[in-house]
Every structure is written in structure tokens, then in C-alpha cells.
mmCIF file of the protein (N, C-alpha, C, O) and its ligand, coordinates in Angstrom:
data_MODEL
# 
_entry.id   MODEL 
# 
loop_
_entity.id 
_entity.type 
_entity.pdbx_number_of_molecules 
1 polymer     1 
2 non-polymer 1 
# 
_entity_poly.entity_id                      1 
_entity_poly.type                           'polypeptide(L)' 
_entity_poly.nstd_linkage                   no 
_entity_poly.nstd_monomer                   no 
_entity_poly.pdbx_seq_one_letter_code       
;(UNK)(UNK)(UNK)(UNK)(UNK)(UNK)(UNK)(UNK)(UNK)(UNK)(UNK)(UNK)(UNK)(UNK)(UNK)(UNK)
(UNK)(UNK)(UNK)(UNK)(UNK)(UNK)(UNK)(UNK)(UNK)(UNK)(UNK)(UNK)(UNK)(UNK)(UNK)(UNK)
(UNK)(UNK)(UNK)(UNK)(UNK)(UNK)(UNK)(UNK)(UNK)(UNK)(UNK)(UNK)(UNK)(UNK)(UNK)(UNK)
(UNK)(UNK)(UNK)(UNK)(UNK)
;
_entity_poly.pdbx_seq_one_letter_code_can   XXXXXXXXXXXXXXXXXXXXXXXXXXXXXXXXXXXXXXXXXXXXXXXXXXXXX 
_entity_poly.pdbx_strand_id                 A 
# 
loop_
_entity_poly_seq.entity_id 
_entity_poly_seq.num 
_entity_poly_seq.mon_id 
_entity_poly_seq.hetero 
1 1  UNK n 
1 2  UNK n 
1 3  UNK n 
1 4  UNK n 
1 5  UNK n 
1 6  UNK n 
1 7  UNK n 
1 8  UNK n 
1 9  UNK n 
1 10 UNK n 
1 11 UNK n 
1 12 UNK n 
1 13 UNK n 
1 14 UNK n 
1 15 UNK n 
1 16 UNK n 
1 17 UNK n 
1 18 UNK n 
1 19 UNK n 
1 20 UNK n 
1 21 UNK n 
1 22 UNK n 
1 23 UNK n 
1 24 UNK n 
1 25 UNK n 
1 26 UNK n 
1 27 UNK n 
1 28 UNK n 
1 29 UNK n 
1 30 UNK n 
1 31 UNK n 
1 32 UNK n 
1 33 UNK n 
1 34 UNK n 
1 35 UNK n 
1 36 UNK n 
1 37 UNK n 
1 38 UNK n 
1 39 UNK n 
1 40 UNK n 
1 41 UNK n 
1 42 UNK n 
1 43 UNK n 
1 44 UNK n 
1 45 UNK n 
1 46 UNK n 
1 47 UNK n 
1 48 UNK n 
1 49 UNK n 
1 50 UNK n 
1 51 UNK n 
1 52 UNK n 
1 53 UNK n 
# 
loop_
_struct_asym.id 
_struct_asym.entity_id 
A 1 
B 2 
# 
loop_
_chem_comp.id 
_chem_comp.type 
_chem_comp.mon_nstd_flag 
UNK 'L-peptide linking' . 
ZN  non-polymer         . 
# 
_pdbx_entity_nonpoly.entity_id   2 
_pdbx_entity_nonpoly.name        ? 
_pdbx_entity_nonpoly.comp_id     ZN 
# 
_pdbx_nonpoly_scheme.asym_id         B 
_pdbx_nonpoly_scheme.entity_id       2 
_pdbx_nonpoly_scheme.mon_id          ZN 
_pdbx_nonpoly_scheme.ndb_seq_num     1 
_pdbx_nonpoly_scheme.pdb_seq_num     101 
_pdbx_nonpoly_scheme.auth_seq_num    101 
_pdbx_nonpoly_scheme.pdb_mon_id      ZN 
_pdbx_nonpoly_scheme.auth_mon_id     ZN 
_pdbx_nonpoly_scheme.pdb_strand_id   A 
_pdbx_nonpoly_scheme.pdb_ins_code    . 
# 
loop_
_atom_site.group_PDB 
_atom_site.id 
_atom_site.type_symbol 
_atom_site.label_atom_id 
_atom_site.label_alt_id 
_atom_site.label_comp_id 
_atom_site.label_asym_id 
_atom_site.label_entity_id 
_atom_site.label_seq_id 
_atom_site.pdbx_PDB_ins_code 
_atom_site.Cartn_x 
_atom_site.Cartn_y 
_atom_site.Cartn_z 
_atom_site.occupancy 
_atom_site.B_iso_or_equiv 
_atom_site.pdbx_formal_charge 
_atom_site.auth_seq_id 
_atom_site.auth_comp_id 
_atom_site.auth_asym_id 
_atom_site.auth_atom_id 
_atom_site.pdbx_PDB_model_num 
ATOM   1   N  N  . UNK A 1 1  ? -9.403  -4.980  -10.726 1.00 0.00 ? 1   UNK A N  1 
ATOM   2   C  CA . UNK A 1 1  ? -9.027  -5.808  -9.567  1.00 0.00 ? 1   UNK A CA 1 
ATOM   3   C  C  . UNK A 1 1  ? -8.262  -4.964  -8.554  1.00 0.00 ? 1   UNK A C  1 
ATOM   4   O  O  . UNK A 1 1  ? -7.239  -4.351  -8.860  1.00 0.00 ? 1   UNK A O  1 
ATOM   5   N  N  . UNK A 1 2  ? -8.753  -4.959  -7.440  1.00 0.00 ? 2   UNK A N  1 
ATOM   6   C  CA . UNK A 1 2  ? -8.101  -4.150  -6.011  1.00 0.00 ? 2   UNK A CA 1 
ATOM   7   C  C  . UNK A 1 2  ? -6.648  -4.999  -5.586  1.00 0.00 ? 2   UNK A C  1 
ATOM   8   O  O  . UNK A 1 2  ? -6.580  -6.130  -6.066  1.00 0.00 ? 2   UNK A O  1 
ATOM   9   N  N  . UNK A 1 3  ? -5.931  -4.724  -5.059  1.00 0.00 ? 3   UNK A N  1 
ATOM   10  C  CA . UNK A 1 3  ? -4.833  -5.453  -4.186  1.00 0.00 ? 3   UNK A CA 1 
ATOM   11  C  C  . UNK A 1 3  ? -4.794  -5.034  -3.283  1.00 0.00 ? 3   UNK A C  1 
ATOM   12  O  O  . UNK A 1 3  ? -5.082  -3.849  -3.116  1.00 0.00 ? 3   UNK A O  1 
ATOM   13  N  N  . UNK A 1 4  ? -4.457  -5.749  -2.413  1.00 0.00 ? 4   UNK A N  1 
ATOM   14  C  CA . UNK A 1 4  ? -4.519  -5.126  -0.738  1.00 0.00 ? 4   UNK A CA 1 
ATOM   15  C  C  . UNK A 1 4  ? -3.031  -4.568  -0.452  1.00 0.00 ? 4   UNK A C  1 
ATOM   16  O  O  . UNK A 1 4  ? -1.996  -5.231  -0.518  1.00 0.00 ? 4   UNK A O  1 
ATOM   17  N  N  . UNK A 1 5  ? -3.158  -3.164  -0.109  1.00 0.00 ? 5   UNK A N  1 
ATOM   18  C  CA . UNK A 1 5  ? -2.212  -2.458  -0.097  1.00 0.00 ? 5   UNK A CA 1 
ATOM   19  C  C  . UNK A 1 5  ? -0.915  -3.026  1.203   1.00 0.00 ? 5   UNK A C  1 
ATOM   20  O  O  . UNK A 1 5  ? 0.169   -2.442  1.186   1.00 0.00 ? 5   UNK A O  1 
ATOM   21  N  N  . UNK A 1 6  ? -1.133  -4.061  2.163   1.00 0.00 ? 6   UNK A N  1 
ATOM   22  C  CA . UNK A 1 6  ? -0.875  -4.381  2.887   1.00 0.00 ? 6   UNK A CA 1 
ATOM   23  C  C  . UNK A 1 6  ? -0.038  -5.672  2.318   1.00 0.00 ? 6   UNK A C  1 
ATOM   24  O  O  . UNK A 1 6  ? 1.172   -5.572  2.114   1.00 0.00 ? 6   UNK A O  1 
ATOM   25  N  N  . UNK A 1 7  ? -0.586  -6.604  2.131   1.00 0.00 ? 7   UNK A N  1 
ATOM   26  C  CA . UNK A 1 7  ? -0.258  -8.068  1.353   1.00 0.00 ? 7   UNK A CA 1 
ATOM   27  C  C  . UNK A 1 7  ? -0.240  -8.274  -0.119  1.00 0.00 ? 7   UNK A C  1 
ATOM   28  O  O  . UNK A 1 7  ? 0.315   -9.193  -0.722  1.00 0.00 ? 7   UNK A O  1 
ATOM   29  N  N  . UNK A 1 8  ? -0.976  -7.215  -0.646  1.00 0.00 ? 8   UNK A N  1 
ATOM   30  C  CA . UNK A 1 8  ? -0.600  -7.033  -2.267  1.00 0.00 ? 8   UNK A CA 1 
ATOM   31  C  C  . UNK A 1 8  ? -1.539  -8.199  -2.814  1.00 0.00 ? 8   UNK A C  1 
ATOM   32  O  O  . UNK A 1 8  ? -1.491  -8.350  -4.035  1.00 0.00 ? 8   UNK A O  1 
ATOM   33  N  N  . UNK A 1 9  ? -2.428  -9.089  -2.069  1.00 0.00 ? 9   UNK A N  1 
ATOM   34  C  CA . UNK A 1 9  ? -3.356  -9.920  -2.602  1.00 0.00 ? 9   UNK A CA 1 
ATOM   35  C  C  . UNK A 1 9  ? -4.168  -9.426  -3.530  1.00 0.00 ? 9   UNK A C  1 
ATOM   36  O  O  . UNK A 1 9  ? -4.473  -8.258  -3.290  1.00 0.00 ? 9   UNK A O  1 
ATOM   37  N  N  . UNK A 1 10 ? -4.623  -9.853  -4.473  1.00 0.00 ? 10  UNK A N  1 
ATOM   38  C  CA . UNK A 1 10 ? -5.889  -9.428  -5.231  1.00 0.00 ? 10  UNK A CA 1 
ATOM   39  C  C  . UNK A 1 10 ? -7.175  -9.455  -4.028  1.00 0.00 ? 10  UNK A C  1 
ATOM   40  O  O  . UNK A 1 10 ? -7.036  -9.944  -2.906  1.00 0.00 ? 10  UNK A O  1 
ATOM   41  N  N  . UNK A 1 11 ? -8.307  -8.879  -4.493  1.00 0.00 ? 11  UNK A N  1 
ATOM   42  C  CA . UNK A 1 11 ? -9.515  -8.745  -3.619  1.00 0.00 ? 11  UNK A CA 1 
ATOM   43  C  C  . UNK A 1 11 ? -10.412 -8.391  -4.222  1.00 0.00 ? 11  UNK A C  1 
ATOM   44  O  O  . UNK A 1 11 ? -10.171 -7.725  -5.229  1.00 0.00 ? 11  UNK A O  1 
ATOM   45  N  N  . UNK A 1 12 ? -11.510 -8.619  -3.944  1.00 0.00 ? 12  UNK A N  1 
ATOM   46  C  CA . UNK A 1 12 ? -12.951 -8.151  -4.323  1.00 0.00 ? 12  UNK A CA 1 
ATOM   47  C  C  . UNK A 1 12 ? -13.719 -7.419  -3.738  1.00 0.00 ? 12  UNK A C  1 
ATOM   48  O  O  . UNK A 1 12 ? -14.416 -6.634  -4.380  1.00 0.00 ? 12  UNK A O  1 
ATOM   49  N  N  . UNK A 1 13 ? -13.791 -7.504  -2.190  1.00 0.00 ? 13  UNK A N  1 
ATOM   50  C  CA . UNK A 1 13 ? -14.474 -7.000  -1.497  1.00 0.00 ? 13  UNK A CA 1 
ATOM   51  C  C  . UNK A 1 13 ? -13.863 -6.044  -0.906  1.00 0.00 ? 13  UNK A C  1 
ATOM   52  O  O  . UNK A 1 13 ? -12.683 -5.915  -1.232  1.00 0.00 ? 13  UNK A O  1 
ATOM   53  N  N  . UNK A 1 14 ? -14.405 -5.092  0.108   1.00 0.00 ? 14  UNK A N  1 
ATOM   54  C  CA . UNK A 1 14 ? -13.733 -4.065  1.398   1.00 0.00 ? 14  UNK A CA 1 
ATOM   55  C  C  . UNK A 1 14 ? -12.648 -4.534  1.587   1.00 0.00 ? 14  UNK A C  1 
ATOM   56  O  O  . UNK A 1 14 ? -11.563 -4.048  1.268   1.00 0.00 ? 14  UNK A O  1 
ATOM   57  N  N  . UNK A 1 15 ? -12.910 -5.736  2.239   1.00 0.00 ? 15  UNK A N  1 
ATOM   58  C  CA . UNK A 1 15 ? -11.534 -6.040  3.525   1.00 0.00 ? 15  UNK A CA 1 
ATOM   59  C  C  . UNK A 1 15 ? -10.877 -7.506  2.916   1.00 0.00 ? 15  UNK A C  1 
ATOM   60  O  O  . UNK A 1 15 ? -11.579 -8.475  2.624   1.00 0.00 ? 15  UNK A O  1 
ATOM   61  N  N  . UNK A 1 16 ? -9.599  -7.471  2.804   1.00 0.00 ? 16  UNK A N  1 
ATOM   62  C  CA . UNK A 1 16 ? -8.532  -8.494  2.301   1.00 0.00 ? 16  UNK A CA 1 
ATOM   63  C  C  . UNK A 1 16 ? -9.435  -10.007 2.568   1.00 0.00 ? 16  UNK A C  1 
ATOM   64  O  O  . UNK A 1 16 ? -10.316 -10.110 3.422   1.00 0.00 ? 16  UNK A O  1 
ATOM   65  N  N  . UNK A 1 17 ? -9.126  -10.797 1.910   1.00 0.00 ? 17  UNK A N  1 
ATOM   66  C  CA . UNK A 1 17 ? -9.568  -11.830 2.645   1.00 0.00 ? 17  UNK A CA 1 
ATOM   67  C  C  . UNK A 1 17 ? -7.931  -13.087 3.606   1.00 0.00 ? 17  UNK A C  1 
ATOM   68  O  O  . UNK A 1 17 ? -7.805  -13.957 4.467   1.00 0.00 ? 17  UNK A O  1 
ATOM   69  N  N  . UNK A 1 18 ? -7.106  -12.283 2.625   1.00 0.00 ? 18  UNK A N  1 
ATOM   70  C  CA . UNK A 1 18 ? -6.077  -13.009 3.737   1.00 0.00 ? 18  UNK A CA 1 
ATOM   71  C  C  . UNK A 1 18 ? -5.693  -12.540 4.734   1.00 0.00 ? 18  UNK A C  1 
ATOM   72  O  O  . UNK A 1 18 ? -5.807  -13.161 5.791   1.00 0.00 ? 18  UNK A O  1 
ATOM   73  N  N  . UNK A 1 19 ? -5.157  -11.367 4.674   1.00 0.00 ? 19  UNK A N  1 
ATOM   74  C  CA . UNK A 1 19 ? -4.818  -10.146 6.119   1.00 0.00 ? 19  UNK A CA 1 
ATOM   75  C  C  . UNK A 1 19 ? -6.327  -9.503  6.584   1.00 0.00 ? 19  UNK A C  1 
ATOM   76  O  O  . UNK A 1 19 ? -6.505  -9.575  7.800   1.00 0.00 ? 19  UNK A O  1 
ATOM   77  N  N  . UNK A 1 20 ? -6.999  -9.130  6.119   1.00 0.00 ? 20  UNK A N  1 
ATOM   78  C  CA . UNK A 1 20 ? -8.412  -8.197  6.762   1.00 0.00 ? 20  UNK A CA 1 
ATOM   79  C  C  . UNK A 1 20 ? -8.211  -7.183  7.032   1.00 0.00 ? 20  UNK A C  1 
ATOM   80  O  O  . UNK A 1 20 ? -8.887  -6.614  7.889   1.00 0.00 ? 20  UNK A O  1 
ATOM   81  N  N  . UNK A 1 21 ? -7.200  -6.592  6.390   1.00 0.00 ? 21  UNK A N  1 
ATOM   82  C  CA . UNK A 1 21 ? -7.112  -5.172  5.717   1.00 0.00 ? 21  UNK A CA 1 
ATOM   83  C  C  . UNK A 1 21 ? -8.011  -4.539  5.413   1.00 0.00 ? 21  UNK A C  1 
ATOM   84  O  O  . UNK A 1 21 ? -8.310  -4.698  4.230   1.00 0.00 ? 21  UNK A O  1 
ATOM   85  N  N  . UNK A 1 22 ? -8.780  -3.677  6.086   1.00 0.00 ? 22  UNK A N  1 
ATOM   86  C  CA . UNK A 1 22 ? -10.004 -2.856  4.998   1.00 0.00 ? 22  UNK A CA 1 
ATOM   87  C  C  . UNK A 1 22 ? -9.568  -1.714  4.202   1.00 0.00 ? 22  UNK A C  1 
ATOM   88  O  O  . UNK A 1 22 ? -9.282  -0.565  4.537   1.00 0.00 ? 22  UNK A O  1 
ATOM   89  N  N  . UNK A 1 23 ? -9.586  -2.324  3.019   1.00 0.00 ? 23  UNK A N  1 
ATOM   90  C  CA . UNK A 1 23 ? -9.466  -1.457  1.466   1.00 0.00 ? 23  UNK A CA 1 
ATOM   91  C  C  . UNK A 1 23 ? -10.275 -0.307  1.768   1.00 0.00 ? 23  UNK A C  1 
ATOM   92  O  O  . UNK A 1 23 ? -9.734  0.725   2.164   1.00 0.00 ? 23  UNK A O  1 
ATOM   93  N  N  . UNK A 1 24 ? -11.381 -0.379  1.637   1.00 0.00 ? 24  UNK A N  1 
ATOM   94  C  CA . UNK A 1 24 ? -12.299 0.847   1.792   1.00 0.00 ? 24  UNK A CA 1 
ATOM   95  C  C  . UNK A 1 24 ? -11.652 1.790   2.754   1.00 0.00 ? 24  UNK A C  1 
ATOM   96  O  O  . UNK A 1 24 ? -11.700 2.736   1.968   1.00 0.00 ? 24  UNK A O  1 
ATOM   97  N  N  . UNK A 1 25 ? -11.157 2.245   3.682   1.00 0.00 ? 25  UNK A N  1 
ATOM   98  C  CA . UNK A 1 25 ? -10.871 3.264   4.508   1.00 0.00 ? 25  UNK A CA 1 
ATOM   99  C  C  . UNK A 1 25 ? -9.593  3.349   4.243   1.00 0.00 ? 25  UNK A C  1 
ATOM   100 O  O  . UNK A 1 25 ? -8.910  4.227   4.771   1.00 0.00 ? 25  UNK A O  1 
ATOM   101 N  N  . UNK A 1 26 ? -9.242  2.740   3.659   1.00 0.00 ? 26  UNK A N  1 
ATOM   102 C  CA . UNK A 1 26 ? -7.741  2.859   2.818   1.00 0.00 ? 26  UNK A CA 1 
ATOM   103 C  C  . UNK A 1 26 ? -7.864  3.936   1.690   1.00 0.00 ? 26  UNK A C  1 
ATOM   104 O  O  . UNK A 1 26 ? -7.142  4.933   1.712   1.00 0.00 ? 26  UNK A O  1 
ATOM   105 N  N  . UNK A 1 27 ? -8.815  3.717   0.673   1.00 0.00 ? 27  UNK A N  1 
ATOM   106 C  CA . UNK A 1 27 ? -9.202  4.493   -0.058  1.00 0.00 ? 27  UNK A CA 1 
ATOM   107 C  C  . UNK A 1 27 ? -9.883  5.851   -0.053  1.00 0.00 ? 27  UNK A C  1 
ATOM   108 O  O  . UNK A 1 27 ? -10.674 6.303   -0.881  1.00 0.00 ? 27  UNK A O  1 
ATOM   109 N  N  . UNK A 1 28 ? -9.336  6.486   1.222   1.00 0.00 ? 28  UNK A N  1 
ATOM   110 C  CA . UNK A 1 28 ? -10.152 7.639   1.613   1.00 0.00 ? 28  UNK A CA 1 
ATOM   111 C  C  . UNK A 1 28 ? -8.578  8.086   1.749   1.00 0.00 ? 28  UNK A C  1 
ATOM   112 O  O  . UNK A 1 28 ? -8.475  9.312   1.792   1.00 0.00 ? 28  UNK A O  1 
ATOM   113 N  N  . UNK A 1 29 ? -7.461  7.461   1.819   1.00 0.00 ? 29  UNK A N  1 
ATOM   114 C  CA . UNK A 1 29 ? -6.194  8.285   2.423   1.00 0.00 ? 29  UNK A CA 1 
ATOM   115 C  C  . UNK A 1 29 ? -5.332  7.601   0.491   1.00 0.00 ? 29  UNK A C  1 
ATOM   116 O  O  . UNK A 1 29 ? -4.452  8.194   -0.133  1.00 0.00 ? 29  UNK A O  1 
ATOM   117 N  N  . UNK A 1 30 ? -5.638  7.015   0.312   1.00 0.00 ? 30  UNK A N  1 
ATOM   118 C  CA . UNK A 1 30 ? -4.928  6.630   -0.854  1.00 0.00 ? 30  UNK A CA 1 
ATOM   119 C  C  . UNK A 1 30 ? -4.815  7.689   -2.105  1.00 0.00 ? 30  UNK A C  1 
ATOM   120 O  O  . UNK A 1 30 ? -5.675  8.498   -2.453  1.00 0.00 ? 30  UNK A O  1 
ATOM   121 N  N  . UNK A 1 31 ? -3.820  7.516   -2.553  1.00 0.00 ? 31  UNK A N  1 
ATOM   122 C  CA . UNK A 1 31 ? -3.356  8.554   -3.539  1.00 0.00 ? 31  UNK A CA 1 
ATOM   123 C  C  . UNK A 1 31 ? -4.296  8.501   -4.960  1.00 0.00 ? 31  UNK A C  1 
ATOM   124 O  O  . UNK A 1 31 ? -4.581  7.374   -5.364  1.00 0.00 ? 31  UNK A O  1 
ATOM   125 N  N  . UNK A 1 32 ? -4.693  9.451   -5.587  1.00 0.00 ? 32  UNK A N  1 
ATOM   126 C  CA . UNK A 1 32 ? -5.517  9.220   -6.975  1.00 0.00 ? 32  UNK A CA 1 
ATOM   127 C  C  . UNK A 1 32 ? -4.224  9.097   -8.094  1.00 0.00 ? 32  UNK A C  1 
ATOM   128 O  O  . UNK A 1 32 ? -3.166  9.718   -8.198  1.00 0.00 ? 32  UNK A O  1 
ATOM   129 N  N  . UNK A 1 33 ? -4.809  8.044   -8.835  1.00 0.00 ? 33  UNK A N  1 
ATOM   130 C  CA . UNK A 1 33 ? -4.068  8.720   -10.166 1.00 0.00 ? 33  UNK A CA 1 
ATOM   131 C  C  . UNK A 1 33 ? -4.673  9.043   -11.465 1.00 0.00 ? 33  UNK A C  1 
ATOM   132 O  O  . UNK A 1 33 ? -5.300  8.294   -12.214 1.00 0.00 ? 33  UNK A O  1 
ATOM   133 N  N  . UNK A 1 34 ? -4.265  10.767  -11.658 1.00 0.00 ? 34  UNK A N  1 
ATOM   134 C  CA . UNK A 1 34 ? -5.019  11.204  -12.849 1.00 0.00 ? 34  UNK A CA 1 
ATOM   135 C  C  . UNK A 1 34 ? -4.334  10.896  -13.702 1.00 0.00 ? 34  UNK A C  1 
ATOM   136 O  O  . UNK A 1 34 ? -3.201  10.433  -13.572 1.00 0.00 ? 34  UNK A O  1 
ATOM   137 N  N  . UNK A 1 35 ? -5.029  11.145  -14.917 1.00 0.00 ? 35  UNK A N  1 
ATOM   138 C  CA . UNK A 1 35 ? -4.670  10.028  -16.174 1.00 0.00 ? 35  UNK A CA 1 
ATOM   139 C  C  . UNK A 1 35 ? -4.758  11.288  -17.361 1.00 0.00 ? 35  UNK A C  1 
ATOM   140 O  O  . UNK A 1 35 ? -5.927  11.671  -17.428 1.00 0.00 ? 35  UNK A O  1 
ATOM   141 N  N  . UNK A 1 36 ? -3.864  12.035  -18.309 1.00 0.00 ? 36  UNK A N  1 
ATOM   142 C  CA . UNK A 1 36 ? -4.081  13.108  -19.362 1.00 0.00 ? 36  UNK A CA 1 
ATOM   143 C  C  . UNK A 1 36 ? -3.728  12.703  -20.497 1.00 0.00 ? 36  UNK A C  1 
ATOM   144 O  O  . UNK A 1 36 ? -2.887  13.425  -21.032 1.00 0.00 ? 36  UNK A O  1 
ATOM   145 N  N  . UNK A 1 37 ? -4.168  11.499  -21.277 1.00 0.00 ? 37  UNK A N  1 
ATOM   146 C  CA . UNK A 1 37 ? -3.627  10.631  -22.588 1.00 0.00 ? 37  UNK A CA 1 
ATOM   147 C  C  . UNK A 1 37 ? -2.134  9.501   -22.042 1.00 0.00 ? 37  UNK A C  1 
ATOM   148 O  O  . UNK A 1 37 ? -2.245  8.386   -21.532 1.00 0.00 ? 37  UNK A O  1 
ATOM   149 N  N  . UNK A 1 38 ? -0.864  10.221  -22.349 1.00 0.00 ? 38  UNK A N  1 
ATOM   150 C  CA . UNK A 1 38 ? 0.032   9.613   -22.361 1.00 0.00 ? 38  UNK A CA 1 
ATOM   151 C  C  . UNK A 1 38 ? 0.576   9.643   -20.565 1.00 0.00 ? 38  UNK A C  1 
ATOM   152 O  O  . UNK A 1 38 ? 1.170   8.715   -20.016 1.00 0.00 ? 38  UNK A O  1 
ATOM   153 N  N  . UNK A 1 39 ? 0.179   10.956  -19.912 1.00 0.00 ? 39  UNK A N  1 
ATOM   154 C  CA . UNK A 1 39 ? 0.499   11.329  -19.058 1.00 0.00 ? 39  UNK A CA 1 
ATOM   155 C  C  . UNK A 1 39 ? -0.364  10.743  -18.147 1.00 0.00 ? 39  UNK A C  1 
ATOM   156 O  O  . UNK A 1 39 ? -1.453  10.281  -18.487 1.00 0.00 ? 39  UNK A O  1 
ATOM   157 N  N  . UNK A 1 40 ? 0.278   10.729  -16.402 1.00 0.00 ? 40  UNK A N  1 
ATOM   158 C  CA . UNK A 1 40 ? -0.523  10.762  -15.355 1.00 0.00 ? 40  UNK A CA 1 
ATOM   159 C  C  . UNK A 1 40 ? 0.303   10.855  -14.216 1.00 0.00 ? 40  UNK A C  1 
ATOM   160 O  O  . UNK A 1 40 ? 1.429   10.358  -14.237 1.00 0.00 ? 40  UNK A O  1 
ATOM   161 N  N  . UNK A 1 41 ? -0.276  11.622  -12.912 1.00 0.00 ? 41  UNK A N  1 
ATOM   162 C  CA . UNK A 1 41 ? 0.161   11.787  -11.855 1.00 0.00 ? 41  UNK A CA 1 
ATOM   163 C  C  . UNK A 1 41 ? -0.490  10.714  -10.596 1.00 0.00 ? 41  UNK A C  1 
ATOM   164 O  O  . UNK A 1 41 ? -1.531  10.106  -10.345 1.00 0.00 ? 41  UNK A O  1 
ATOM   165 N  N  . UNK A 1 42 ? 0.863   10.940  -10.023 1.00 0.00 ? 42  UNK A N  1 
ATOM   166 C  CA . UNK A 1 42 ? 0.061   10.574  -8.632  1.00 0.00 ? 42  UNK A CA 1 
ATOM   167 C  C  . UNK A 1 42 ? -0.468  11.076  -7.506  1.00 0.00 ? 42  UNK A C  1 
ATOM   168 O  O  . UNK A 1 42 ? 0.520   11.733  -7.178  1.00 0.00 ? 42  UNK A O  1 
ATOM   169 N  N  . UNK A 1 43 ? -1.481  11.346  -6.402  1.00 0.00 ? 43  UNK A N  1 
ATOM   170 C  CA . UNK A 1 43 ? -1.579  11.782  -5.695  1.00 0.00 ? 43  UNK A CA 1 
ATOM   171 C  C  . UNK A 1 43 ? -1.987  13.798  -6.752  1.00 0.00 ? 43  UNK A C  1 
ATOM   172 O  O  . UNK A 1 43 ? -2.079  14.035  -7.956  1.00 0.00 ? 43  UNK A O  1 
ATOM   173 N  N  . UNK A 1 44 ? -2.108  14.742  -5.517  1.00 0.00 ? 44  UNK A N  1 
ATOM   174 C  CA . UNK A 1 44 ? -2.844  15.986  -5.678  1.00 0.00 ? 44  UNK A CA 1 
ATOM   175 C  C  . UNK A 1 44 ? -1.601  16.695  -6.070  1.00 0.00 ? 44  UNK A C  1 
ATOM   176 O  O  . UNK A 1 44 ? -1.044  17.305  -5.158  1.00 0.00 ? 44  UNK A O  1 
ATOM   177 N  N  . UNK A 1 45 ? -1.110  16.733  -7.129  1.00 0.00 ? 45  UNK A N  1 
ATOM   178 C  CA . UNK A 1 45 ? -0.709  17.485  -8.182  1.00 0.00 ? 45  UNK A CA 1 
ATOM   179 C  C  . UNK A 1 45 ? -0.980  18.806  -8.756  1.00 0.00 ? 45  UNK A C  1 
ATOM   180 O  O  . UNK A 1 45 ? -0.357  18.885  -9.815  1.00 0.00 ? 45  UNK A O  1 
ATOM   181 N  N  . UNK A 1 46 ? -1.580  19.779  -8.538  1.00 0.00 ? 46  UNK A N  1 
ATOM   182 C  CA . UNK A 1 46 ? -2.486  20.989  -9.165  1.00 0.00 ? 46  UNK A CA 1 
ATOM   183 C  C  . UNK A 1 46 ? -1.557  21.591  -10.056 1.00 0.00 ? 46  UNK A C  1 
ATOM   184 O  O  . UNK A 1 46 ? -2.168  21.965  -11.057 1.00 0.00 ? 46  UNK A O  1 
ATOM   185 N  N  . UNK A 1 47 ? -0.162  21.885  -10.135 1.00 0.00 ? 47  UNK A N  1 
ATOM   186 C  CA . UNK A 1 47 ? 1.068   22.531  -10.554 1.00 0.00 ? 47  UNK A CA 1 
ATOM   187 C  C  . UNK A 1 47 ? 0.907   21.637  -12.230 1.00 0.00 ? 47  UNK A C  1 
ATOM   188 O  O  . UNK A 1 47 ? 0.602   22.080  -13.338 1.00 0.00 ? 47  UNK A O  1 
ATOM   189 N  N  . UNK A 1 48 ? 1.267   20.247  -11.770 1.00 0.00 ? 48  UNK A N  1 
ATOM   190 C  CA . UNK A 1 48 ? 1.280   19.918  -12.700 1.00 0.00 ? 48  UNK A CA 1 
ATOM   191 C  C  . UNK A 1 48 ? -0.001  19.524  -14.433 1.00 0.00 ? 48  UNK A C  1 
ATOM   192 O  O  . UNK A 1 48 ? 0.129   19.402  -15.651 1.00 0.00 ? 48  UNK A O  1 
ATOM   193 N  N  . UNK A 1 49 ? -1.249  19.472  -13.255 1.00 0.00 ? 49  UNK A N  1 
ATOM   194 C  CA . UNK A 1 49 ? -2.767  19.380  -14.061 1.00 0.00 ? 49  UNK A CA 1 
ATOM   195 C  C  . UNK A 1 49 ? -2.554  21.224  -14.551 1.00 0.00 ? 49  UNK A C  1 
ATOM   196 O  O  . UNK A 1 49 ? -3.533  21.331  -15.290 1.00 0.00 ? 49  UNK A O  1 
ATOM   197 N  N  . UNK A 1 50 ? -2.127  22.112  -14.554 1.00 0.00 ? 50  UNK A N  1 
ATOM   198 C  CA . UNK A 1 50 ? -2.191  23.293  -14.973 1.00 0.00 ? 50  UNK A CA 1 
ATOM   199 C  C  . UNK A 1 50 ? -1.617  22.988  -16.351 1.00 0.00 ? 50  UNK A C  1 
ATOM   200 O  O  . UNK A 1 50 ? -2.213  23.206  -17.406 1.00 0.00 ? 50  UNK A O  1 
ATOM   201 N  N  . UNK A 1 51 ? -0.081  22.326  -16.204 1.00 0.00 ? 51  UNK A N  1 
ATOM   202 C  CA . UNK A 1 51 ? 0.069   22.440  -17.605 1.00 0.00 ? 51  UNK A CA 1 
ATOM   203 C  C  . UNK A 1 51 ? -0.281  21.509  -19.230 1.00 0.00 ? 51  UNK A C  1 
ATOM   204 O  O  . UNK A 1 51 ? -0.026  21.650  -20.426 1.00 0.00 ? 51  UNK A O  1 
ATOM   205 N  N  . UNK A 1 52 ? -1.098  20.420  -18.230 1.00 0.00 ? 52  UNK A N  1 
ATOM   206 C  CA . UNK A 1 52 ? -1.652  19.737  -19.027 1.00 0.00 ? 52  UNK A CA 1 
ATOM   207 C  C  . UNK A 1 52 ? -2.966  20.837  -19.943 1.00 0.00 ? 52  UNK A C  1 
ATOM   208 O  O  . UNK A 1 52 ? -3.262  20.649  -21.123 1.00 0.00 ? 52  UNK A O  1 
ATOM   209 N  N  . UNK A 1 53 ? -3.403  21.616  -19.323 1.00 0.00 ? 53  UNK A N  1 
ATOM   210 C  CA . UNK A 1 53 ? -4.783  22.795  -19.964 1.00 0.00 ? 53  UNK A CA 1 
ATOM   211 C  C  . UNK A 1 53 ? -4.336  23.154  -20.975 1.00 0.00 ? 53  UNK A C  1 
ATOM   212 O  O  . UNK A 1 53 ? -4.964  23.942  -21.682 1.00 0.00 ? 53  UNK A O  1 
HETATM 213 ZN ZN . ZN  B 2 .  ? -4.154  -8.371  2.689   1.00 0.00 2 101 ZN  A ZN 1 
# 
């Protein structure tokens, strides 16, 4: 389930259905989070994915 980063609504589609927020072009600037078992970062980390190897 998406939330709209704006209103925090749940969503299904692209764009919020209460604000009309579009999720999708949101998700081109939005932070990843990698996931290493117990561990995970947010956003582009490289320092730290090194010592997970
Ligand atoms: Zn919204």
C-alpha cells in the first residue's frame, strides 16, 4: 500500500485521490530503502552497502 507523501492517505493509483498528489513523479526523487537481513538504509548509501559485502 502507497501513502501519499503529502497527506499520508493510503492510495492505489499515481495520484492521491484526496490531495492529487502524483505519487509517480514523486517516486523518481524519493529515497530507496535497501534492505540487508536485519539491516537497511535509506536513500544512496554506498559507504555503508560496502560493509554489508
Ligand atoms: Zn494526498
Amino acid at each position: 500500500m502507497t501513502k501519499c507523501p503529502r497527506c499520508g492517505e493510503p492510495m492505489t493509483g499515481g495520484i492521491c485521490n484526496n490531495c492529487g498528489f502524483p505519487v509517480t513523479r514523486f517516486k523518481k526523487i524519493a529515497m530507496p530503502v535497501i534492505r540487508n537481513g536485519k539491516q537497511a538504509t535509506v536513500g544512496y548509501q554506498p559507504e555503508v552497502w560496502k560493509k554489508w559485502e
